[in-house]
C-alpha positions in Angstrom: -57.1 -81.7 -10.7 -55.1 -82.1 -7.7 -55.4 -79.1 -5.2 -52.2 -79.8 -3.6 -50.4 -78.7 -7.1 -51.1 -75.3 -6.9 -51.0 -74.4 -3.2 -52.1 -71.2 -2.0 -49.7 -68.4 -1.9 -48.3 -67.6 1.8 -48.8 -64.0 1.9 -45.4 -64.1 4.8 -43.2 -65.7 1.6 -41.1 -63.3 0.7 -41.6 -62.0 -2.9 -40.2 -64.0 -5.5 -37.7 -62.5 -9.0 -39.2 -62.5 -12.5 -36.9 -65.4 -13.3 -38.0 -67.3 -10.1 -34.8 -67.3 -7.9 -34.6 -65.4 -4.5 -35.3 -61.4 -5.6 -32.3 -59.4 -5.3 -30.8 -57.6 -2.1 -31.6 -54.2 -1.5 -29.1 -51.7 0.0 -31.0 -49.8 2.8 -30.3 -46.0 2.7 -27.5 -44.8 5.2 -29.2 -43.4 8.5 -29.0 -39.4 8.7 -27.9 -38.9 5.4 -27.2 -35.2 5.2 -29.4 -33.5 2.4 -28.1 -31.6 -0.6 -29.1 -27.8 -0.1 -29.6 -26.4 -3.5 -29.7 -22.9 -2.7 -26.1 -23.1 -1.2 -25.0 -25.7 -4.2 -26.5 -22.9 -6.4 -24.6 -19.8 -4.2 -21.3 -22.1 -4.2 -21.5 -22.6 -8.3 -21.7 -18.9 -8.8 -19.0 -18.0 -6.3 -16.9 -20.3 -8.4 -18.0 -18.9 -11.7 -17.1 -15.9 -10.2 -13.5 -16.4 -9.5 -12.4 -18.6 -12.8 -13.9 -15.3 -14.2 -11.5 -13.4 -12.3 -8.5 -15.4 -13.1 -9.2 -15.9 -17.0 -9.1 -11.8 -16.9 -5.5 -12.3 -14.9 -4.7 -14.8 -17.6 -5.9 -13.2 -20.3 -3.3 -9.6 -19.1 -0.5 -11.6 -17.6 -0.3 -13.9 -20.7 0.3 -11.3 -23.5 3.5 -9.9 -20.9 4.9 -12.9 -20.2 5.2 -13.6 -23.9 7.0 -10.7 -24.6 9.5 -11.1 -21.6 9.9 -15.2 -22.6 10.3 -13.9 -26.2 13.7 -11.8 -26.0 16.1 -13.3 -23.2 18.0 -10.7 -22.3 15.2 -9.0 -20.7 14.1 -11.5 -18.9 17.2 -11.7 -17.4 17.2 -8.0 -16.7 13.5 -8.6 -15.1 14.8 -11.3 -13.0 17.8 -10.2 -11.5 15.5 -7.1 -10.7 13.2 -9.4 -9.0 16.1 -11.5 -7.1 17.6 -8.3 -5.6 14.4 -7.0 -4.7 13.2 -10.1 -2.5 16.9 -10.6 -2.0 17.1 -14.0 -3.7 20.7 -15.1 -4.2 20.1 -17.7 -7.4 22.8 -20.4 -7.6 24.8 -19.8 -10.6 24.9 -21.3 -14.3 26.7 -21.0 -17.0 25.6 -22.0 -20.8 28.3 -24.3 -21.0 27.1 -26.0 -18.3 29.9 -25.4 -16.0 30.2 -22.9 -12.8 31.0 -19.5 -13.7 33.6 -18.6 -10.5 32.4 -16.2 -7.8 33.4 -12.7 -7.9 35.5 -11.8 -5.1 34.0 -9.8 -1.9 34.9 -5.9 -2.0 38.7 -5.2 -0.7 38.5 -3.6 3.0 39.2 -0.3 1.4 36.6 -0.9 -0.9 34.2 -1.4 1.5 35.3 1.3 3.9 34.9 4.3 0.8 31.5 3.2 0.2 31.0 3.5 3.6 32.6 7.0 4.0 30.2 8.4 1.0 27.4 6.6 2.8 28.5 8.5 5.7 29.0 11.9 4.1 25.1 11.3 2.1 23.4 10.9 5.6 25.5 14.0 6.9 24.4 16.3 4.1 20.8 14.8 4.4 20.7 15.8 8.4 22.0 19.3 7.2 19.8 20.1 4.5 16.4 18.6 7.3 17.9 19.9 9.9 18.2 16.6 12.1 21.4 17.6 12.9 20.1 20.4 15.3 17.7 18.3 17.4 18.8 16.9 20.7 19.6 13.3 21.0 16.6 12.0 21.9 14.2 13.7 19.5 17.6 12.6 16.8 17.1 8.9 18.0 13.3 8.8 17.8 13.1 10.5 14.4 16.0 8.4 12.4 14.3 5.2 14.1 11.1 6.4 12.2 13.4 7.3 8.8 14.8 3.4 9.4 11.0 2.2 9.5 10.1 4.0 6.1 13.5 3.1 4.6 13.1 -0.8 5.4 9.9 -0.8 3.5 11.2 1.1 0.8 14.2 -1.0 -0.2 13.6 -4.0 1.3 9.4 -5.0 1.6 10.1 -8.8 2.1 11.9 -7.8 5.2 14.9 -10.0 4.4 17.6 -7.8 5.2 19.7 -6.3 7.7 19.6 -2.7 7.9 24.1 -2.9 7.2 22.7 -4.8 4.1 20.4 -2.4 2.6 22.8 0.2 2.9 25.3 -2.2 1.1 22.8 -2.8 -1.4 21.3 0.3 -2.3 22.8 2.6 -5.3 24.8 5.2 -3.8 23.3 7.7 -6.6 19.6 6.6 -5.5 20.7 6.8 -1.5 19.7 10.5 -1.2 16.2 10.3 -3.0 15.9 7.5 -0.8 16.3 9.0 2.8 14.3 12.2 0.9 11.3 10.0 0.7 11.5 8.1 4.0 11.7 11.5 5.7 8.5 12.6 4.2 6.9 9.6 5.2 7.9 9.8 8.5 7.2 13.6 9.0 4.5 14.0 6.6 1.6 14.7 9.3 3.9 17.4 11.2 4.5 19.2 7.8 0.7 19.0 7.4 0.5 20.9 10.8 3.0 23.2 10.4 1.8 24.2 6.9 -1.7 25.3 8.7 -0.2 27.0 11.2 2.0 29.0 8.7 -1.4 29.7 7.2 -3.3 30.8 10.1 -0.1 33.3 11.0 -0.5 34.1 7.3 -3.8 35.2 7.8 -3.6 37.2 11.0 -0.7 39.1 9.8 -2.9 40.0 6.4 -5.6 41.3 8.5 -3.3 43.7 10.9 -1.9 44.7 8.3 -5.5 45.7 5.9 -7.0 46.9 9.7 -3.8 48.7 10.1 -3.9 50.9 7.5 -8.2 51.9 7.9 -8.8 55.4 8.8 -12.3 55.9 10.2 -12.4 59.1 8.6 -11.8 57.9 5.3 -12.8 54.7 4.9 -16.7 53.5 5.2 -16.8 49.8 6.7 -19.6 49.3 4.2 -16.9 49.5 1.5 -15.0 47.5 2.5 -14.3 43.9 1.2 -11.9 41.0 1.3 -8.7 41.1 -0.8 -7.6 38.3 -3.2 -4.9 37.2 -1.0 -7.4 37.3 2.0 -9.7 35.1 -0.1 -6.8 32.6 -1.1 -5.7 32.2 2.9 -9.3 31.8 4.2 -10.3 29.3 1.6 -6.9 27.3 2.9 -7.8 27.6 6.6 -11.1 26.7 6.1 -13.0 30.0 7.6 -16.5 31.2 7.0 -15.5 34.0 4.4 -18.8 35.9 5.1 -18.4 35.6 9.3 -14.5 37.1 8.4 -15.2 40.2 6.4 -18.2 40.9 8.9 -15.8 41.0 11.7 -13.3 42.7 9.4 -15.9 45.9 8.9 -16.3 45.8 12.8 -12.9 46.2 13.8 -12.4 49.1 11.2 -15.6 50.7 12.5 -13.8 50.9 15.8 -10.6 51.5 14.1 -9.4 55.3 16.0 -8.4 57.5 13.4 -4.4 57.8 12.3 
């Protein structure tokens, strides 16, 4: 046999394919390929599991109600002119017949200047009845710019109106409820304070009175004790109710005789 038939193998060949052609090419890996964490994959997948939870619920409420409002058309109508007026969306308008119903024509000059005169004669009985109408100018200025504040997000939340159009817009039945509302709002922690106050004077005039009418010579100050409406004011100011009728038998104790 002929050694030169089956040379040695050159270990520097490079390897050969099962079928005997050149072996395939090989892709290297990209350089710094950045590394799958599976912890924050795993936090990811539940933080989405979390919120298609959250929306199927939403779904699963919101569906049921916009069935019923898709279901009779005259209330969804109804719930969408509410919607328009309150974001104050003007819609183009349709007709069924597929023509353009006509415009209705702006209010007449005198139209416009009655609403305005029982617009004006609402806020005047309003500054009576709070008594705005007594304040100086300034402290009138500051506290209808507050009102204003309270009545903007009241009647118009988007913020897509001028203040002549909300009062334009608004129901002139509904106006007074309205103001009523924004004026708590804007007074609400004063009322708070004054409400205190009326229940500390409350409180002092209850006890001249009760130490008033103590005679040392006929009443002991160990018989003494706190009345219900004594009770009902210091639970509302907030007072020790043993620390008051202790100072309460002291003062009668040095009470002079009537």
């Amino acid at each position: 046999m002929d050694d030169n038939s089956n040379p040695s193998p050159d270990n520097n060949a490079p390897p050969q394919s099962p079928t005997g052609g050149p072996p395939p090419s090989q892709t290297p890996p990209p350089a710094n390929q950045p590394q799958t964490d599976p912890i924050e994959l795993a936090k990811k997948l539940g933080e989405a599991e979390a919120k298609l939870e959250i929306l199927q619920n939403y779904q699963n409420q919101v569906d049921p109600i916009l069935v019923t409002l898709h279901s009779d058309s005259e209330l969804t109508q109804k719930v969408l002119d509410v919607h328009n007026k309150r974001l104050g969306i003007t819609p183009s308008p349709t007709s069924t017949d597929g023509g353009v119903p006509p415009i209705p024509p702006p209010p007449s000059s005198t139209e416009l200047d009655n609403r305005n005169a029982h617009i004006a004669n609402i806020v005047k009985d309003f500054y009576t009845e709070t008594g705005i109408d007594k304040m100086d100018e300034e402290a009138k200025k500051t506290i209808n710019g507050v009102i204003m504040n309270q009545l903007r997000d009241i009647l118009d939340p988007m913020g897509n109106k001028t203040d002549a159009q909300i009062f334009q817009d608004v129901s002139l039945t509904k106006l007074p409820k309205f103001l009523k509302d924004a004026h708590f709002l804007a007074t609400k922690d004063d009322q708070i304070k004054a409400a205190e106050e009326r229940g500390r004077q409350n409180l002092a005039q209850e006890q001249v009175g009760v130490l008033g009418s103590f005679s040392s010579s006929s009443i002991e100050p160990q018989s003494i004790t706190l009345t219900t409406k004594e009770r009902e004011i210091i639970a509302k100011a907030g007072w020790d109710e043993a620390k008051y009728l202790e100072n309460k038998k002291k003062l009668a104790a040095t009470t002079p005789p009537s």
